[in-house]
Phi, psi and omega in degrees: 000110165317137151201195174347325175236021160309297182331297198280347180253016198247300186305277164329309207269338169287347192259325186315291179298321168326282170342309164319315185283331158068057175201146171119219200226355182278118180263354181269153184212163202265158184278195216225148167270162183313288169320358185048033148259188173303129126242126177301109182205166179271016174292340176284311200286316165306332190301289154005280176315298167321317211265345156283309179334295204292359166267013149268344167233176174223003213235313163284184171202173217221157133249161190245143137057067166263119155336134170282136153294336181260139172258149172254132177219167181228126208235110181093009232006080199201121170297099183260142197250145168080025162269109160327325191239020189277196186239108149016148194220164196236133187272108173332315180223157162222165192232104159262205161185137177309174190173127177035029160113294218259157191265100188235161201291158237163324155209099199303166188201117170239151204235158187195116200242105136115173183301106160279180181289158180298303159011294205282325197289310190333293214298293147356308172277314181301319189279313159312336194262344210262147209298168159241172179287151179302309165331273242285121184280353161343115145222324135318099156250167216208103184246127226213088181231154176306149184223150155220002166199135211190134154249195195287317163315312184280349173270003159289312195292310178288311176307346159285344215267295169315338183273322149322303174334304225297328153317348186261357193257148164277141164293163176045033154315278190082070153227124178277112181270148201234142145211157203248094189282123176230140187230111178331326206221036173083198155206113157335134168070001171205283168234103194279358144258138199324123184213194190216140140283133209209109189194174204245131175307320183295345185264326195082202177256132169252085172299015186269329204268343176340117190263068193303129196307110182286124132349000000 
């Protein structure tokens, strides 16, 4: 079930491609590397993200760079959730919504800029996936990552990549991971406008489904 912040990353990801173009009403641009190219990261699209969420709710609020409830250790080289002595892990976004008086978390958000190593994506699902207190209105959660240059190879390789994954989410969580592959500038040799993959972690990637981004 779509909500609020489908909205908001479908809305961000339009302004994102504006941005690109580095014309137009989007004031934010990317900074420049020695070599004076782009650099590319997911620090523009949370900004984004942000700057539609707040123009999109009055009911909720958001926090950054939010603590995990849970400690993370790496025993094996394997991420263990629920280690008393691991170290606290940081939620890129957290979406809240009042609830009795207290503000509590309601949706987690991780930002992910380019194909990375499965590692990297791994560590990322473990902190979404891992249970909350019963109190916690948590069930949705939502990993949102950037492409910017990409063919039909690189949408094999994450579908393959995703499909691995699917053993590092715990069972009987009763929670949903949503993710959002969004690819700036198309895939070459299949679509040259800017679209998304849109899918339940638990489902994987349908590389049939490409969704081209509407203006």
């Amino acid at each position: 079930m779509e909500n609020i912040v489908d909205n908001v990353i479908r809305n961000a990801f339009r302004d994102l491609i504006e941005m690109e173009q580095e014309d137009g009403n989007i004031k934010l641009i990317y900074p420049t590397l020695r070599d004076n190219e782009k650099r590319h990261s997911e620090q523009e699209f949370k900004q984004l993200f942000i700057d539609n969420f707040c123009k999109a709710t009055t009911d909720l609020k958001y926090s950054v760079e939010t603590p995990t409830l849970h400690g993370y250790s790496t025993k094996e080289e394997k991420t263990v959730i629920d280690d008393e002595n691991g170290r606290s892990g940081n939620i890129d976004l957290c979406i809240h919504q009042k609830s009795d008086g207290e503000w509590k978390r309601l949706h987690l958000v991780e930002f992910k800029a380019h194909n990375v190593p499965r590692p990297n994506i791994e560590k990322d699902l473990l902190k979404l996936s891992a249970s909350l207190t019963s109190k916690e209105p948590n069930k949705t959660n939502y990993f949102i990552q950037l492409i910017y240059s990409a063919d039909t190879r690189t949408v094999d390789n994450l579908k393959k990549k995703y499909h691995e994954l699917k053993p590092s989410i715990k069972e009987g969580i009763q929670k949903q991971i949503v993710v959002y592959i969004l690819f700036v500038n198309g895939i070459k040799r299949l679509n040259n406008a800017p679209g998304y993959y849109s899918f339940d972690i638990s489902e994987g990637l349908d590389a049939n489904n490409y969704k081209p981004i509407m203006p």
